[in-house]
C-alpha positions as CSV (number, residue, x, y, z in Angstrom):
1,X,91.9,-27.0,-0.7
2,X,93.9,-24.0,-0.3
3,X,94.2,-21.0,2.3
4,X,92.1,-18.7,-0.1
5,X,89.2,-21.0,-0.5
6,X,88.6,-21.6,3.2
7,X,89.5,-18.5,4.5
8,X,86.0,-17.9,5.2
9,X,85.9,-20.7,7.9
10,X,86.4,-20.1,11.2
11,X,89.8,-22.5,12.5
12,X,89.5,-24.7,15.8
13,X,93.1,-24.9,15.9
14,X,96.4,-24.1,13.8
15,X,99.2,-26.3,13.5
16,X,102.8,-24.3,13.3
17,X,104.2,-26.8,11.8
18,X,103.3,-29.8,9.5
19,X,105.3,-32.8,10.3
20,X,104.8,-35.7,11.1
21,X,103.7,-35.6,14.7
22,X,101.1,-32.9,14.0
23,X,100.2,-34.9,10.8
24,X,99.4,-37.4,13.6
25,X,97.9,-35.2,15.5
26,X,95.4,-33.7,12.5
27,X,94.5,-37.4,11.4
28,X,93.4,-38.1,15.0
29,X,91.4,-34.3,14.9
30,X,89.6,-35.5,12.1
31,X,88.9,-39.2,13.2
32,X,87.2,-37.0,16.3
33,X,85.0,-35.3,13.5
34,X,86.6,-32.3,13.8
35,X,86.1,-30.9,10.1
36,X,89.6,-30.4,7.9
37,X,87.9,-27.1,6.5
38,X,88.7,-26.2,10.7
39,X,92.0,-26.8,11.1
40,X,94.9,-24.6,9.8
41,X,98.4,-25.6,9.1
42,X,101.3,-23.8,8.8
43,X,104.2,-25.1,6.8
44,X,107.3,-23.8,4.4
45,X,107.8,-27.0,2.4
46,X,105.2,-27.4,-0.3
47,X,104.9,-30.7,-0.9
48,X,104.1,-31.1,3.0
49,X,101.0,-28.3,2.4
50,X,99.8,-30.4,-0.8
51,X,99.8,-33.6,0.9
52,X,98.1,-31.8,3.9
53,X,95.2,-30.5,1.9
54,X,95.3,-34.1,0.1
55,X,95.0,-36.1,2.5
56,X,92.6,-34.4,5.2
57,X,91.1,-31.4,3.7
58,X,92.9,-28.5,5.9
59,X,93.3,-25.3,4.9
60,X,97.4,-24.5,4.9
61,X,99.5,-21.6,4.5
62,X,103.1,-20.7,4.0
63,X,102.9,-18.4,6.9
64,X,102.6,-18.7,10.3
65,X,100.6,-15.6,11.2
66,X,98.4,-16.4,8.4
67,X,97.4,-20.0,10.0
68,X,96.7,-18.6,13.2
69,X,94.4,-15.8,12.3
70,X,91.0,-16.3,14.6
71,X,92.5,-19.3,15.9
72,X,91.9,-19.9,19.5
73,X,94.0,-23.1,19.7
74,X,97.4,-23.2,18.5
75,X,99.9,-26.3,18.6
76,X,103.2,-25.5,18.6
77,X,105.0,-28.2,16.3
78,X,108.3,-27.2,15.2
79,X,111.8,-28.0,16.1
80,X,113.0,-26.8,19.2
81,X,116.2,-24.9,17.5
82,X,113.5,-22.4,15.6
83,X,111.1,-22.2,18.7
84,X,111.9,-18.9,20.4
85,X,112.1,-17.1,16.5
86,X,108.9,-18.9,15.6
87,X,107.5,-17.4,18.8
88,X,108.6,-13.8,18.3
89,X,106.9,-14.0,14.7
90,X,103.5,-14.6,16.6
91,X,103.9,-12.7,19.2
92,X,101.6,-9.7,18.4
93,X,98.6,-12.0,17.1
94,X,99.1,-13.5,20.4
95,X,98.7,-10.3,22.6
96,X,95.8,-9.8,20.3
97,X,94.0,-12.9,20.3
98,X,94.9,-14.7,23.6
99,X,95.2,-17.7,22.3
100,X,95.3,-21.4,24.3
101,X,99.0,-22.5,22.8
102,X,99.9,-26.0,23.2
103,X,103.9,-26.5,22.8
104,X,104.9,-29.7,21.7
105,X,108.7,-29.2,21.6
106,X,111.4,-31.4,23.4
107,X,113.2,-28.9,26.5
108,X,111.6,-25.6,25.7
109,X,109.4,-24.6,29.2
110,X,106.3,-23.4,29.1
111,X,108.0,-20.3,30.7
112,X,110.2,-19.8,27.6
113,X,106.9,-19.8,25.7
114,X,105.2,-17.4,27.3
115,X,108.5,-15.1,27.2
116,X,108.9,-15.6,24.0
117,X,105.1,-15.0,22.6
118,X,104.9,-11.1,24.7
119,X,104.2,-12.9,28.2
120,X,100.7,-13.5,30.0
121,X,99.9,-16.5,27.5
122,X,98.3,-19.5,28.4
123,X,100.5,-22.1,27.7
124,X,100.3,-26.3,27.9
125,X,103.2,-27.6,27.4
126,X,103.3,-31.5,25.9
127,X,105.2,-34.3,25.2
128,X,104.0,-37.3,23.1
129,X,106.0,-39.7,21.4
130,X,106.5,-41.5,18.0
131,X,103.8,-44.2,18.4
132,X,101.6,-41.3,18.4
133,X,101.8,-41.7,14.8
134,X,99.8,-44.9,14.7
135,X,97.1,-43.6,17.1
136,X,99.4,-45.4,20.5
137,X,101.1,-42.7,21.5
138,X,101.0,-41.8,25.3
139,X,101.4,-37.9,26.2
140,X,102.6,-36.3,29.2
141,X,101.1,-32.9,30.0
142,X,101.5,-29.9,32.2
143,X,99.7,-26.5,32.1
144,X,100.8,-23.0,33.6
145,X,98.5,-21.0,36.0
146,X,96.7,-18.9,33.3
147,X,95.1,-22.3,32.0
148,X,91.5,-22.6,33.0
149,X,89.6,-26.5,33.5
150,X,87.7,-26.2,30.0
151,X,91.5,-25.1,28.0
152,X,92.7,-27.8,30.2
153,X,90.1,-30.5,29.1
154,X,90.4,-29.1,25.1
155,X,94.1,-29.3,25.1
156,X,93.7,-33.0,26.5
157,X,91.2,-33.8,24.0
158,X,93.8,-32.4,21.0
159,X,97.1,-34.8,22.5
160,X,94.2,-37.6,22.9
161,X,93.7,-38.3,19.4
162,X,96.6,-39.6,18.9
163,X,96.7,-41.7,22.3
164,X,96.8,-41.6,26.2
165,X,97.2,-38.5,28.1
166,X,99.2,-38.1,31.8
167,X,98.9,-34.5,33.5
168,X,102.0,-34.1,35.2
169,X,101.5,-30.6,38.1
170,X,105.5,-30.1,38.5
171,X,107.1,-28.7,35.1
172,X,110.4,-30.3,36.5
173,X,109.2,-33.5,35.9
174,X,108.5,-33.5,31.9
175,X,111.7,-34.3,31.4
176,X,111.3,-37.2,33.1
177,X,108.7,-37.8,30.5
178,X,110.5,-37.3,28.2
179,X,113.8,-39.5,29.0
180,X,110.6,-42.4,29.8
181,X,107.7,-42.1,27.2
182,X,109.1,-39.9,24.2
183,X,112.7,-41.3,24.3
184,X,111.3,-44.1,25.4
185,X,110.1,-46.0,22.3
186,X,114.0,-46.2,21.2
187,X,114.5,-48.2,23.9
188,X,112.2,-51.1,23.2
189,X,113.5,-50.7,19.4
190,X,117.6,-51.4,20.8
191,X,115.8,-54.2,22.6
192,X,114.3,-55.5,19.7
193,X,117.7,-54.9,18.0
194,X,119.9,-57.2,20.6
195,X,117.0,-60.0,20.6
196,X,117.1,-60.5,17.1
197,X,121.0,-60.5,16.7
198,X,121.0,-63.4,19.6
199,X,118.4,-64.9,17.7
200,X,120.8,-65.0,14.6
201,X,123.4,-66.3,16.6
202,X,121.3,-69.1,17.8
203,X,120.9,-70.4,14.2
204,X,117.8,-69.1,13.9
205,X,116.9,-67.7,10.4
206,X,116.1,-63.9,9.8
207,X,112.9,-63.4,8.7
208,X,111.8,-65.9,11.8
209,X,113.4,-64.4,14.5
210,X,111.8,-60.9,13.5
211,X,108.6,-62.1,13.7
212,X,109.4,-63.9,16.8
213,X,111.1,-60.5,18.6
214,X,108.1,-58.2,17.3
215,X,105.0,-60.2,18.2
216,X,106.5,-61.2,21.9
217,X,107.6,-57.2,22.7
218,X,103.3,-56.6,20.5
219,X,101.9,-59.5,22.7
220,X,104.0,-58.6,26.4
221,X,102.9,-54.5,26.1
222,X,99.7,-55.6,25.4
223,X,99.7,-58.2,28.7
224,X,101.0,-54.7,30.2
225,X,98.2,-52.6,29.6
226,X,95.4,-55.1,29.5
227,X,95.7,-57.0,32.4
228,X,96.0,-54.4,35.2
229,X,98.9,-55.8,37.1
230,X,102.6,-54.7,38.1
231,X,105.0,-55.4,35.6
232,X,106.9,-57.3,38.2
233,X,103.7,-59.5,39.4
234,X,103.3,-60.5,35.4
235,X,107.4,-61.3,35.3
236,X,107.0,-63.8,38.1
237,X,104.0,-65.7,36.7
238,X,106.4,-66.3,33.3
239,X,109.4,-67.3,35.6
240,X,109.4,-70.7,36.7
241,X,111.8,-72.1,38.8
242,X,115.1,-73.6,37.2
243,X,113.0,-72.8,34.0
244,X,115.0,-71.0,31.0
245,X,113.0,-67.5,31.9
246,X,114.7,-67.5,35.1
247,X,118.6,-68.2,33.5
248,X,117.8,-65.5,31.4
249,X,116.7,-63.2,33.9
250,X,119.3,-63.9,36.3
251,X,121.8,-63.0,33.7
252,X,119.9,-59.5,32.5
253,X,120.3,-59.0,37.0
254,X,123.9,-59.8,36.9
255,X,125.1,-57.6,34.1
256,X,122.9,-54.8,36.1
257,X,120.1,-54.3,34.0
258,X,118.1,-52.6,36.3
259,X,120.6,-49.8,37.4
260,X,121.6,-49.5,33.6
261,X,117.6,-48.6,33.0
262,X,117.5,-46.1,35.7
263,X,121.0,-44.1,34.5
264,X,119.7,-44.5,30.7
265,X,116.7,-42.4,31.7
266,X,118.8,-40.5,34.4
267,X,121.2,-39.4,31.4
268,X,117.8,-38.4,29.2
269,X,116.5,-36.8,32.1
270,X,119.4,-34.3,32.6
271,X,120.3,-33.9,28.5
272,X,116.4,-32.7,28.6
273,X,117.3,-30.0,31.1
274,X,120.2,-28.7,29.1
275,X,118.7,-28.4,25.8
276,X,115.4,-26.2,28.0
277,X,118.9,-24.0,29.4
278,X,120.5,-23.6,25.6
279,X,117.4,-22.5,24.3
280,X,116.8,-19.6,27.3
């Protein structure tokens, strides 16, 4: 499909942007039943378009105020760095068509966004994270004042296809999503990382101690989310007294485990504010 065949269809939403977070994002659109033929994509690289039109049926185009003509949803899904001149591009189709935009950029605020597109946008601004791309991804959302309950509830159901959704009221606090959820899955890979290079050391061989690392950190998240108790509460029924859980543990404690968590996502937390203040 290309952008002259279905430019007689009406979009739902346009994508700026066609990596692969709004690939994820598309794929979970159409899984919803949202037709391809309904969603616009913009994006430069051609081989990104073909694969696009390939692989779900959406009408793309080179240009961004081409993809977002009639469009009364627009995700935002480029690189920070390019944001605010991304922005100023669409900034007349905006004043014209008073779009709900849905930001999914890393440190770039939702009042940025609206600066950026002319001013009195509505604006949601979101942050998902890798899994995402398999359909687990977990989203943390926030929404400025112009944002009515039904733009709320469509820009949920958009982020939802690819995963849970958190409204968060205080802007100030998605960076703290983002140092926990969308930095967050690069923690659990470094963890994955360390157990398997102890593993090693313990004679085990390769190929077992990766299946060993991945299905316990697969099997634990799912104990995490399935059996609706504290993280703590499930830690203590696998401890036993004296038992090799507990020596372990007590080591992780002593080298300060917990208070190297909280100033891992501390350090997130405040490198997210920076970025938001070298993009102003």
């Amino acid at each position: 499909m290309n952008a002259t065949a279905s430019a007689s269809t009406p979009p739902q939403v346009a994508f700026i942007g066609g990596g692969n977070m709004a690939r994820s994002l598309i794929a979970g659109l159409v899984r919803q039943g949202v037709h391809g033929s309904a969603i616009h994509v913009a994006e430069p690289v051609e081989a990104l378009r073909q694969a696009l039109e390939q692989d779900f049926g959406v009408a793309t185009f080179a240009g961004a105020s081409d993809a977002v003509a009639h469009a009364p949803l627009w995700v935002l899904a480029v690189k920070p760095q390019v944001m605010r001149e991304v922005c100023a591009g669409l900034a007349d189709a905006a004043r014209a068509q008073s779009p709900l935009v849905v930001s999914i950029a890393a440190g770039i605020t939702a009042g940025q966004l609206d600066r950026w597109l002319g001013g009195g946008n509505v604006v949601v601004r979101a942050m998902p994270n890798t899994p995402a791309l398999l359909g687990a991804g977990v989203t943390g959302l926030f929404a400025n004042e112009r944002v009515s309950a039904t733009q709320r509830a469509r820009a949920e159901q958009v982020l939802a296809s690819a995963g849970r959704t958190v409204w968060i009221e205080d802007e100030a606090l998605i960076d703290a999503v983002t140092a926990v959820s969308g930095s967050g899955p690069a923690y659990v890979f470094l963890l994955a990382e360390a157990m398997e290079a102890a593993a090693l050391q313990q004679g085990l061989p390769a190929d077992a101690a990766r299946i060993l690392v991945q299905d316990t950190l697969l099997g634990a998240a799912r104990m995490l989310v399935e059996a609706g108790e504290a993280p703590a509460e499930l830690r203590r029924r696998v401890t036993s007294p004296g038992g090799t859980t507990q020596a372990a543990i007590e080591t992780f404690q002593a080298g300060g485990f917990e208070a190297l968590a909280a100033r891992a996502i501390e350090a997130a937390t405040v490198r997210g504010r920076e970025l938001s203040a070298a993009n102003d």
